[in-house]
N, C-alpha and C positions, 0 to 999 in steps of 0.2 A: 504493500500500500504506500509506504514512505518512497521508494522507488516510483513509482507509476506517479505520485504528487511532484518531484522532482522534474520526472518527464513535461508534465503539462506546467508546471511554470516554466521551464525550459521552451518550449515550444510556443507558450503563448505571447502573445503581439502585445498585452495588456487589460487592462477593466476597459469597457464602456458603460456608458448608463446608455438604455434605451427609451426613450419616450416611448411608452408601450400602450395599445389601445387594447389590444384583448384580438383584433379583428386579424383578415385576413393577409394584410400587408406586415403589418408590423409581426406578426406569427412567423412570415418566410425571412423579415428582417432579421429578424431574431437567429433562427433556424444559420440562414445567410453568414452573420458574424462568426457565429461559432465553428463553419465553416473554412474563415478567413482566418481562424487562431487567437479571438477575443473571446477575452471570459466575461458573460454579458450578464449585467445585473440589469434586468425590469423597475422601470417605475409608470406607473399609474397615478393620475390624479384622479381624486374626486371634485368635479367642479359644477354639480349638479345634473350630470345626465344621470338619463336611464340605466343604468349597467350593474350587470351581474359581476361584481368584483371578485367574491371569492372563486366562482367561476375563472374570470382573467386568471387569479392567480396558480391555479390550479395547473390551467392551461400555458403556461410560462415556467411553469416547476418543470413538469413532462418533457416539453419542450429546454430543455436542461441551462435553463436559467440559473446563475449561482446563486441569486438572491433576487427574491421578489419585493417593492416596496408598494404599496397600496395606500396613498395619502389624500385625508380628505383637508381639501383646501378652501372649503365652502365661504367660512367665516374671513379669511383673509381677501378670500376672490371678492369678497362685498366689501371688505370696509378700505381695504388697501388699494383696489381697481375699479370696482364700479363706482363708489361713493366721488372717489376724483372726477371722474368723468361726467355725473351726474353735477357736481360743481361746476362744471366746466361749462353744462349746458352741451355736449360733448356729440357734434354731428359731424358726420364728415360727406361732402357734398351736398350737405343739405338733408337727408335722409337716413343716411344709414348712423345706428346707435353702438356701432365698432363692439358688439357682441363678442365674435371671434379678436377682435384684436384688443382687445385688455386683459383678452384670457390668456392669450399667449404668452406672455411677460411674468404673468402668474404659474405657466405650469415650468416655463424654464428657469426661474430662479427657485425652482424646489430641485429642481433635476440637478443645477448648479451645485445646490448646497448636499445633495446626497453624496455626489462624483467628489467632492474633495472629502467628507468625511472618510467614503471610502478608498478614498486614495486612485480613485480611475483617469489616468488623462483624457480618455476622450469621452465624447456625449455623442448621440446619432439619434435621429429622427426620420418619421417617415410622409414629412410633405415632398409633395411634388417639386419639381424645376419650374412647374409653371408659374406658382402661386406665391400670396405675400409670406405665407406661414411658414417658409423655409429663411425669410429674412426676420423676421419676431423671433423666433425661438433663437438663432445663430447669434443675432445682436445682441443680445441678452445675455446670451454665453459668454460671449467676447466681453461684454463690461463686467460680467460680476466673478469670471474665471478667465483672466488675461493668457493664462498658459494651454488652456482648451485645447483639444483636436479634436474638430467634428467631423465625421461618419456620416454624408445625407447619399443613402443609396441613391438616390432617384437622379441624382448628378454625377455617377462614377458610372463611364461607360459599361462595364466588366455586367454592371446589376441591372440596367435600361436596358441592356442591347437583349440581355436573358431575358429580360421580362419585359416585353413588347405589350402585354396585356391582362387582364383578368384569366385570361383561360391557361396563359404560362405558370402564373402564380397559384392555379387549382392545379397544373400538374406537380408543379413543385411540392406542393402540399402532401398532395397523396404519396408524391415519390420517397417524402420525409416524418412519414406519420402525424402529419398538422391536421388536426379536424378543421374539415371544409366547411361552410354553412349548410345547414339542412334549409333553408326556408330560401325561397327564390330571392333575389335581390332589387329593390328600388331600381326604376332606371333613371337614377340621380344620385347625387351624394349628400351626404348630412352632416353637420357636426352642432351637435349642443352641448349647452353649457344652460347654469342657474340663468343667466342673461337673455340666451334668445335660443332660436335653435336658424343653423340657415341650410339650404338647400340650393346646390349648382350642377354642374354638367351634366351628360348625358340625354336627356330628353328638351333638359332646360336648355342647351347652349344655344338653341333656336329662340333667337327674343323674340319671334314674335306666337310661339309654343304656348297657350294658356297653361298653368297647372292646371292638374288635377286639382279636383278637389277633394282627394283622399289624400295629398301630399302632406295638409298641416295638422303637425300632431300637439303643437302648444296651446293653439286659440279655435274655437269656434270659428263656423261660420256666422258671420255677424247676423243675417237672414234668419238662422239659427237657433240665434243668443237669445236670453231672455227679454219678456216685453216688460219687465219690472227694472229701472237701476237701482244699480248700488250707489248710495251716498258715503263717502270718505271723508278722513277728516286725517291730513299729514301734517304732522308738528316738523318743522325744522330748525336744527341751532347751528350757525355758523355752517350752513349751507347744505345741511346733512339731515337726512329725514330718523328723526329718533324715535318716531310713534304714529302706529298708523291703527285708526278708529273707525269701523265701520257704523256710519249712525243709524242705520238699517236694526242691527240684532244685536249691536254692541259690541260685539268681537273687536278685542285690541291685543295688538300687536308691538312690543318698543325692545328688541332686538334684533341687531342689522340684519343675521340672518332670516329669520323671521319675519322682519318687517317687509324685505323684498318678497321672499317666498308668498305673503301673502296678496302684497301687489300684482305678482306673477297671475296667481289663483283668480282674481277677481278680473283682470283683464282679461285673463284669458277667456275665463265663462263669459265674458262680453264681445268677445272677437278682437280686443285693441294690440294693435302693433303688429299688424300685415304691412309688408310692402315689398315688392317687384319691381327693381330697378337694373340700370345695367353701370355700372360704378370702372371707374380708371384704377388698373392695380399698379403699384408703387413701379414694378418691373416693365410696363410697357405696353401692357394693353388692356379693352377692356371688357371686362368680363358681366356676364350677368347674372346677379343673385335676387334669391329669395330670401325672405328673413322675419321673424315671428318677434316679437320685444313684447309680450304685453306689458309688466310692471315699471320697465325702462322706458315708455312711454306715457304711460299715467306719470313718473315721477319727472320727465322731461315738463311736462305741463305744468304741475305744482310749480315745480322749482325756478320757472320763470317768472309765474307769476308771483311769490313770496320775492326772489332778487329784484323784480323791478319796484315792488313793494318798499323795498328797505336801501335800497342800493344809489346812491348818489347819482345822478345821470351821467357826469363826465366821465365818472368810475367807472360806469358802466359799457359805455362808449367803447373803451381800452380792452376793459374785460371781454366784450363780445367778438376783439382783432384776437386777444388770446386763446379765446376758446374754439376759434376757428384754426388755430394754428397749433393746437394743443391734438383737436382729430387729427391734423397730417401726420404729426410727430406719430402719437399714438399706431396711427391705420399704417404708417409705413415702415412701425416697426422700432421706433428711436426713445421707448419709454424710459430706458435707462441712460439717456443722452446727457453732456450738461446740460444743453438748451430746454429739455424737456421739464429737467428737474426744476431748473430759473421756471419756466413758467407754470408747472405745478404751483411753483411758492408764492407767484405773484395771485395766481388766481385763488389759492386759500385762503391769503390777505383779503382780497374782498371779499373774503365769504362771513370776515368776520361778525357784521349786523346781519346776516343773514339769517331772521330768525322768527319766527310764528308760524302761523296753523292757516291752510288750506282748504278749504272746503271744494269739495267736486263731486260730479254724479259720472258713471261712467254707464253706457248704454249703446248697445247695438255700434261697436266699432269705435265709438267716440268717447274723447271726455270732456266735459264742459263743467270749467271753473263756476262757483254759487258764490262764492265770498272770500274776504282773506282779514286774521287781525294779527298785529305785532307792535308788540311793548318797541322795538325799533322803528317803528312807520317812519318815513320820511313825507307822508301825506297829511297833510292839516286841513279836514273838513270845516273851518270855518274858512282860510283860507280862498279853497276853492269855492264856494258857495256861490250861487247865483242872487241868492238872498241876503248876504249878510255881506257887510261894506269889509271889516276885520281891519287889518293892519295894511292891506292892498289899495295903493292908490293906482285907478285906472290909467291917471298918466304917464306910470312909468313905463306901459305901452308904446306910449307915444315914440321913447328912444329907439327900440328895437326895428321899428316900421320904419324910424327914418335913416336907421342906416342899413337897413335889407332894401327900400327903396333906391339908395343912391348907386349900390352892390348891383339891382338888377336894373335901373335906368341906362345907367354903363354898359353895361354886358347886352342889350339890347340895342343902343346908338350902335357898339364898334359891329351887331352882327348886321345891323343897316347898313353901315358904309362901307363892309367887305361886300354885301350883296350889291349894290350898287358899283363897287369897282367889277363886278364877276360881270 
């Protein structure tokens, strides 16, 4: 036995961690290394999907894993990832709520932290050449294990050129004792998380392809959904939702995990946070995705409307150049960047009045704010009042009109005399 252990340190290349899903890629990845003379230790996150873990792990022992890790990151993926981005107001083109991409950053700095406990130089993963998820996971490597060597089969000719397809990877399977799936396959891909679930290629790469409508497994069909809403009630403190109150039955909610989970549940029975877009990826082209947010889109709503609530207008102005610049970072993979962290910290600053309760009803796809109060309000209802004179003299009106007047009197004479010289 002492002999035969000598042998295989001798012979092997080193540790990998593998970012391991359970499925059938990361099975032959696995299978793959061990192949190549790496002694591969499995990690798995839990970051809210569906999944049979012990299962995974089961299936990663057999498959002669050294060690299997099984980490649930649930509680950090909310308060460390989502919670930022929810500060941030966090869209990238306008639409997408980068579900997949603050996940990422989350499961590579676990991956990080196991590879140097266990002393492995390198890390492998199993995204594609084509997509952003091979630049998230790598970047993250690179800032928080500057000595790293990554492993991304789907880039080393030797493992593409073999596995041309799904049907190469079922023979490999069989030819290496990897149980195949018994149940037919989506003709799409998926990947969730607590945040959203999305769905891309194979049927989808056709934009103008409707989904199915057995595709979505988060939310209702809004047509659906119930004809009763739910009324909500989200407390925020410095930007971050601490408690959420259904005024419906009562049900409350004031931890992060929880609080989302339950945002998830109630948008989702309502259908909220569908959408079908075709988005620029970081690499050069653009792709089309599907994508489910219920609870990250009820909290997108709230938390606009408590920040413009509370939040200075010029502050604000600034904050919404960051928060726009804060998706790119994020969606293209740079969350561990300096730049990213400088604007993490600028945009926490203004979170700091950020702070009262919500009111909203969610119903059939939508959510519509009812009311808002906070001990921070930046709003003085006497102030604004149609009725009441307060501290407001109507004439200091008068300044602003006569210098937006002289601003567009100008601007209007020079487009006269250019049209007249044309």
């Amino acid at each position: 036995n002492l002999s035969e252990l000598m042998v295989s340190l001798i012979m092997s290349k080193g540790k990998v961690v593998l970012a391991y899903s359970g499925g059938l890629d990361t099975s032959c990845i696995l299978v793959w290394l061990k192949e190549q003379g790496y002694d591969v230790i499995t990690y798995l996150a839990n970051i809210g999907q569906d999944e049979d873990f012990e299962a995974a792990r089961k299936k990663a022992e057999s498959l002669g894993a050294k060690k299997v890790f099984i980490e649930d990151l649930r509680t950090e993926f909310v308060e460390d990832f989502i919670w930022p981005a929810v500060q941030a107001n966090a869209v990238y083109e306008d639409r997408y709520l980068l579900g997949t991409a603050v996940a990422r950053p989350c499961i590579a700095r676990r991956q990080v932290e196991i590879a140097r406990r266990e002393g492995a130089q390198y890390v492998s993963h199993g995204a594609t050449g084509k997509g952003n998820d091979q630049i998230r996971f790598e970047l993250t490597c690179y800032a928080l294990y500057p000595e790293v060597k990554i492993i991304a089969p789907w880039r080393i000719p030797e493992f593409y050129n073999r596995f041309r397809g799904r049907t190469d990877l079922m023979e490999y399977a069989r030819e290496h004792g990897i149980p195949v799936p018994v149940t037919p396959r989506a003709p799409w891909s998926m990947d969730a998380n607590l945040m959203h679930i999305s769905y891309e290629s194979g049927i989808l790469e056709n934009p103008k392809s409707r989904a199915p409508a057995d595709l979505y497994l988060m939310t209702k069909n809004p047509e659906d959904s119930p004809n009763v809403q739910d009324v909500l009630e989200i407390e925020f403190k410095k930007g971050v939702p601490v408690k959420v109150t259904n005024m419906n039955d009562g049900i409350s909610k004031n931890t992060a995990l929880d609080v989302f989970s339950y945002l998830n549940e109630i948008g989702g029975k309502h259908g909220v946070g569908r959408i079908d877009i075709v988005e620029n990826r970081f690499i050069g082209m653009k792709s089309r995705g599907i994508y489910e947010t219920p609870g990250g889109t009820v909290l997108l709503k709230a938390h606009l409307d408590i920040e413009t609530f509370t939040m200075d207008k010029e502050v604000r102005r600034i904050k919404q150049g960051l928060g726009i610049k804060f998706s790119e970072l994020v969606y293209n993979g740079f969350w561990y960047s300096p730049e990213c962290n400088f604007v993490r910290h600028c945009i926490a600053k203004s979170q700091e009045n950020v702070e009262g309760k919500v009111q909203l009803s969610v119903l059939k796809g939508q959510v519509y704010i009812l009311g808002r109060e906070s001990p921070k309000s930046l709003y003085n209802e006497e102030l604004v009042s149609m009725d009441v004179q307060g501290d407001y003299d109507p004439c200091d009106a008068s300044g602003f009109i006569r210098i937006n007047a002289v601003r567009l009197r100008e601007h209007h004479r020079l487009q006269g005399l250019s049209s007249t010289k044309q």
